[in-house]
VOPAGU-2260 file (C-alpha; in pm, 1 decimal, decimal comma):
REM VOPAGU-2260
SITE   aa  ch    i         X         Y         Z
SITE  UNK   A    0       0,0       0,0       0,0
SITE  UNK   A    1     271,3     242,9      71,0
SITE  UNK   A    2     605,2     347,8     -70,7
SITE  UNK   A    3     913,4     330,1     147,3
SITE  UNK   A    4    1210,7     632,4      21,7
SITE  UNK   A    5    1387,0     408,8    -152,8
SITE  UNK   A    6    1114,9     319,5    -353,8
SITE  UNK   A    7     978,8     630,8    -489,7
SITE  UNK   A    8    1360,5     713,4    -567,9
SITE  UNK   A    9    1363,5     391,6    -790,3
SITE  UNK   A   10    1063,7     530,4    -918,5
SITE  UNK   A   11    1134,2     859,3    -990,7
SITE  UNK   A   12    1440,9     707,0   -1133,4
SITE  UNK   A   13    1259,7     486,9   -1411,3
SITE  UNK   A   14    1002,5     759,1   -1503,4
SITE  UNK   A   15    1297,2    1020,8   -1561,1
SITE  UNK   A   16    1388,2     717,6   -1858,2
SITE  UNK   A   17    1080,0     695,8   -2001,2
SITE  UNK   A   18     856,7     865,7   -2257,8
SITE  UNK   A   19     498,7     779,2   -2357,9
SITE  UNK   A   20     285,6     558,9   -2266,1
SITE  UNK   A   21     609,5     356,7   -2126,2
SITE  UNK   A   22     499,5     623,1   -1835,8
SITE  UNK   A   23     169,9     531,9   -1739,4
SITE  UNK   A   24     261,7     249,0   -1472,1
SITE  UNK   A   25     507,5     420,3   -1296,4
SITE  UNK   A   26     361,4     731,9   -1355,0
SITE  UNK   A   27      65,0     590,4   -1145,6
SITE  UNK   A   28     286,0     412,4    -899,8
SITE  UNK   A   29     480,7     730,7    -790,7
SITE  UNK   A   30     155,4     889,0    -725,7
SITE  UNK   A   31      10,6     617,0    -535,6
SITE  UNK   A   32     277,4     598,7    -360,5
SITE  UNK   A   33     283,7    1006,5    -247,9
SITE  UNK   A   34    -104,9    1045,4    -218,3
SITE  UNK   A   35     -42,9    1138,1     139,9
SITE  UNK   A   36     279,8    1269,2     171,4
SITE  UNK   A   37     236,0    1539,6    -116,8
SITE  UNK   A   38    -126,9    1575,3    -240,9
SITE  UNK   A   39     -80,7    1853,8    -475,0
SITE  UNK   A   40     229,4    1641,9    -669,4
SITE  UNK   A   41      48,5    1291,0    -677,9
SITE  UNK   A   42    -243,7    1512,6    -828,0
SITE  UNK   A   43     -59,3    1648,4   -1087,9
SITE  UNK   A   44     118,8    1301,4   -1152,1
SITE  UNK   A   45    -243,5    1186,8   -1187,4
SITE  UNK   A   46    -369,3    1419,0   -1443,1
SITE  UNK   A   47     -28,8    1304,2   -1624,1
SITE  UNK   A   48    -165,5     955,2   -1589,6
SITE  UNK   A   49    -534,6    1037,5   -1695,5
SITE  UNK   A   50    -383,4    1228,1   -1999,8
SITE  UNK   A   51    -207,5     957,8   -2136,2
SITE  UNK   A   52    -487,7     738,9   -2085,0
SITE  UNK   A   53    -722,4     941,0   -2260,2
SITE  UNK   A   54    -475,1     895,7   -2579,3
SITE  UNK   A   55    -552,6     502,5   -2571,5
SITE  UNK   A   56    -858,0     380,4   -2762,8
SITE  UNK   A   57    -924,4      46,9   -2594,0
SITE  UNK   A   58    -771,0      29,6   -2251,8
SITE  UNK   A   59    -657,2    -333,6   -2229,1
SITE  UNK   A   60    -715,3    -485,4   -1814,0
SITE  UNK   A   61    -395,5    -319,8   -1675,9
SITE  UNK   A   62    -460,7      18,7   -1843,9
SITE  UNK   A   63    -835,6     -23,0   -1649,9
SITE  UNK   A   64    -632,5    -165,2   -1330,4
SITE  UNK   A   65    -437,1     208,4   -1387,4
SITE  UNK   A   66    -781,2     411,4   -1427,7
SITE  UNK   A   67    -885,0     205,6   -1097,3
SITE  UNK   A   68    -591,0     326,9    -889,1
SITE  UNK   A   69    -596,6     709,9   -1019,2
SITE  UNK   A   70    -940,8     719,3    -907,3
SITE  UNK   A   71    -910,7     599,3    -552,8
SITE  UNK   A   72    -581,4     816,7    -520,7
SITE  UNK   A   73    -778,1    1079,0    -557,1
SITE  UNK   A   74   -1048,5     925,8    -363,0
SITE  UNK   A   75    -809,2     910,8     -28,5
SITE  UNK   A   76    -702,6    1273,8     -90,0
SITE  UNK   A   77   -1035,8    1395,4    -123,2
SITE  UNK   A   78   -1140,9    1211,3     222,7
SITE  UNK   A   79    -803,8    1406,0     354,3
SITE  UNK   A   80    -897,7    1711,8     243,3
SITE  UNK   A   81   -1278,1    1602,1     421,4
SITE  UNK   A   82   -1449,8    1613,1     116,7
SITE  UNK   A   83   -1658,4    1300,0     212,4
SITE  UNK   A   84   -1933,1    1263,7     -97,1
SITE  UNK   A   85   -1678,6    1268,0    -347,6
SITE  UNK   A   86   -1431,5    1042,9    -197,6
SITE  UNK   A   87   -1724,8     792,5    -158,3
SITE  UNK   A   88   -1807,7     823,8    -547,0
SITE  UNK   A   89   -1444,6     792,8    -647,1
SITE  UNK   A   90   -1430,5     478,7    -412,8
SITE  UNK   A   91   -1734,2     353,6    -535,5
SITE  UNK   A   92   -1620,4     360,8    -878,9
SITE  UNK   A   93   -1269,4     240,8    -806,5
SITE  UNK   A   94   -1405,0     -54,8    -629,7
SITE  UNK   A   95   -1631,7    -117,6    -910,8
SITE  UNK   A   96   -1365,3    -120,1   -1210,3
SITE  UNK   A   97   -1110,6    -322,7    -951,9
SITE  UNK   A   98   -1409,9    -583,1    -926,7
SITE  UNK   A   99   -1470,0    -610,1   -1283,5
SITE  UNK   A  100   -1089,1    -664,3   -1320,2
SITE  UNK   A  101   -1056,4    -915,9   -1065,2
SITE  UNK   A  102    -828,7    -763,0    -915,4
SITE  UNK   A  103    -775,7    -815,7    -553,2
SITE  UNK   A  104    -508,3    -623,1    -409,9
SITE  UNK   A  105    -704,8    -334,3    -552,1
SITE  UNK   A  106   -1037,9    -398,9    -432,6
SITE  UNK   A  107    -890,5    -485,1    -100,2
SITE  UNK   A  108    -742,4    -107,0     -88,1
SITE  UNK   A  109   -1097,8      18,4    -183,6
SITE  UNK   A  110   -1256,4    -179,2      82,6
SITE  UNK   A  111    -926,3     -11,1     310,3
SITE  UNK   A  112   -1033,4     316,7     213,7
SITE  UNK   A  113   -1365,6     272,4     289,3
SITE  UNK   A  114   -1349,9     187,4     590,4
SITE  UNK   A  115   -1179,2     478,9     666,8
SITE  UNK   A  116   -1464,5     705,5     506,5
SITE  UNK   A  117   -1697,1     495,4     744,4
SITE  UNK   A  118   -1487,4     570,1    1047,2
SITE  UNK   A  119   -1502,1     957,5     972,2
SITE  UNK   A  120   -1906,2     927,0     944,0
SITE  UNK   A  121   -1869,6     726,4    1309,8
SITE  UNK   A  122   -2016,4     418,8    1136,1
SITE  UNK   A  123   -1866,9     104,8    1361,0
SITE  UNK   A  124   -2028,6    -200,8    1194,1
SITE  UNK   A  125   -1944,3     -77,6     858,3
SITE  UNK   A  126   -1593,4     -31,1     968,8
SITE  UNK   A  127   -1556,8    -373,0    1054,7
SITE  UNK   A  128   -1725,9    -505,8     712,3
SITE  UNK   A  129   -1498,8    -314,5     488,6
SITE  UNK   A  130   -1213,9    -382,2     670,2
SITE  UNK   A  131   -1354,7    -785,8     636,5
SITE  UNK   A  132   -1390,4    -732,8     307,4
SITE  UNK   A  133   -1026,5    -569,3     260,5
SITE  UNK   A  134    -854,6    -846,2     429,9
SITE  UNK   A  135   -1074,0   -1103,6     267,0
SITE  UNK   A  136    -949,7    -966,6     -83,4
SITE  UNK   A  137    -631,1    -931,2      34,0
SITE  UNK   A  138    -576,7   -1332,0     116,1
SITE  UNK   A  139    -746,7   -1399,1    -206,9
SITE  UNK   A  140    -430,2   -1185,8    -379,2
SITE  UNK   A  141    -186,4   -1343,5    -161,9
SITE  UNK   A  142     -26,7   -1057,0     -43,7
SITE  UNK   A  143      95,7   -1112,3     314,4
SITE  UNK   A  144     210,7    -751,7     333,8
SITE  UNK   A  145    -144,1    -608,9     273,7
SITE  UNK   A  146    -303,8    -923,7     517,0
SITE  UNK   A  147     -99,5    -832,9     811,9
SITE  UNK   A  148    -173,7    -469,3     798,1
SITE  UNK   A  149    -542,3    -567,0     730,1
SITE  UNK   A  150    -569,5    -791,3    1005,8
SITE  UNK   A  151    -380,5    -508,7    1238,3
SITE  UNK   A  152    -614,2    -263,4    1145,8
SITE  UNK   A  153    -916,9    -499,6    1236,8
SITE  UNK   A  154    -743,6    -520,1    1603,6
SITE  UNK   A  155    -715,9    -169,2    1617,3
SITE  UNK   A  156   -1049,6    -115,4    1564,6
SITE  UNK   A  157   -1162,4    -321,9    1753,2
SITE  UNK   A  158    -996,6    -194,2    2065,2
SITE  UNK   A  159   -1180,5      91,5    2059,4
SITE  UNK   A  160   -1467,9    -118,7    2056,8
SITE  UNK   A  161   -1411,9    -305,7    2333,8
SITE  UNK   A  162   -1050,6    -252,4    2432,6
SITE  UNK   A  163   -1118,2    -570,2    2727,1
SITE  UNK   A  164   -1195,3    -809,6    2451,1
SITE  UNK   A  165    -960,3    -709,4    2240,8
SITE  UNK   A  166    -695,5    -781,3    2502,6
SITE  UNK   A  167    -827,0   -1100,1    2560,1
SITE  UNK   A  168    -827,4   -1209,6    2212,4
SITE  UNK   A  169    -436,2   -1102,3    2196,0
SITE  UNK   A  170    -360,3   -1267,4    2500,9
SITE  UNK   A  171    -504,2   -1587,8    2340,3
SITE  UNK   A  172    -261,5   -1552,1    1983,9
């Protein structure tokens, strides 16, 4: 889900090569990866993305899997910039293109991101569902990474819940 340094320098360092279309995937995976540490940039990297997308006649599944991501970058900024509506219908639409593409790693980060939207509308059941769903998709991808933190966040939640249970159910791992 998240760049470390070194990655957005390897990044940055194979976009600076490339021209084109050749752009559009790491265009997209430099602003992924900055979507909160500098809004404003992995905006602009985004409109890059969408513009060179817009060139392409039939988007083939990763091109789509591209469009997906853009949208729920923008999605995530808009929720933290508070802009609630419109981070739900960039989510929404996200989640909907990722589910068409089968692609689970991405519909897992929708379902992440909604569950944040749901925390920031104080809505604790559908906190726990999206993040269920997220970590669902996320063992159907495989990606231990994006399970761990998925299954972390569920704990976290649910100590707020009920912090006692919570502590019990650690106890017992």
């Amino acid at each position: 889900q998240f760049g470390l340094d070194q990655d957005l320098a390897s990044t940055e360092h194979e976009l600076a090569a490339l021209q084109g279309p050749a752009r559009l995937t790491p265009l997209v995976t430099l602003a992924w990866y900055l979507r909160q540490r500098d809004c404003p940039r992995a905006l602009r990297l985004a409109d890059d993305a969408d513009s060179l997308l817009a060139q392409v006649e039939t988007p083939n599944p990763a091109q789509l899997g591209l469009v997906a991501r853009v949208l729920l970058l923008r999605a995530e900024i808009k929720l933290l910039s508070a802009d609630i509506a419109v981070a739900q219908q960039l989510a929404r639409a996200a989640a909907a293109l990722f589910h068409t593409l089968a692609d689970h790693p991405g519909l897992g980060d929708a379902y992440w991101l909604e569950a944040s939207l749901h925390v920031d509308q104080g809505h604790g059941p559908q906190v726990d569902a999206s993040i269920d769903s997220a970590i669902a998709q996320y063992r159907l991808a495989g990606d231990p990474l994006r399970l761990a933190a998925g299954l972390a966040r569920r704990l976290v939640h649910a100590a707020f819940r009920d912090p006692l249970a919570t502590a019990n159910e650690l106890g017992q791992m």
